[in-house]
C-alpha positions, 0 to 999 in steps of 0.5 A: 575405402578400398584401401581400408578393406584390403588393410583389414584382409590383410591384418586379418590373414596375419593372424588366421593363416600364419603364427604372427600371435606367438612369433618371438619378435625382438624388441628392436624398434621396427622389427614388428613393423618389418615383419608385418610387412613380410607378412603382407607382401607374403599375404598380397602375393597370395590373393594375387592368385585367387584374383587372376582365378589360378588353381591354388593348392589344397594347403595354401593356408588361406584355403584352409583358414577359409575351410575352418571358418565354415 
C-alpha cells in the first residue's frame, strides 16, 4: 500500500509541478519511461526535504502547486 501511495504522489507531482503534459518527447522506445524516472527521482528528492522538516524556498514547485490547490 505504501508503495502505491507514493506512486500516485509522485505521478501526481509529474503532472502539477513540471510541463510533463506538453513535454516533446521523441517517440524513441523508452524515452518517455526515462523521463518519467528523471522526473521521479526529481520528485523523491524533493519530499526527501519536507519529510526531514528542512525549510523549502517559497518557489519549490510543489509549495506553489500546494498553494494553488487551496
Amino acid at each position: 500500500v505504501e508503495r502505491r501511495a507514493e506512486a500516485a504522489v509522485i505521478a501526481w507531482m509529474r503532472h502539477q509541478t513540471t510541463a510533463y503534459d506538453s513535454m516533446k518527447i521523441a517517440r524513441v522506445k523508452g524515452k518517455r519511461r526515462e523521463v518519467r524516472r528523471l522526473l521521479a527521482q526529481r520528485s523523491k528528492e524533493l519530499l526527501s526535504l519536507y519529510r526531514r522538516g528542512e525549510s523549502v524556498p517559497n518557489t519549490c514547485p510543489l509549495k506553489c502547486a500546494l498553494a494553488n490547490e487551496t
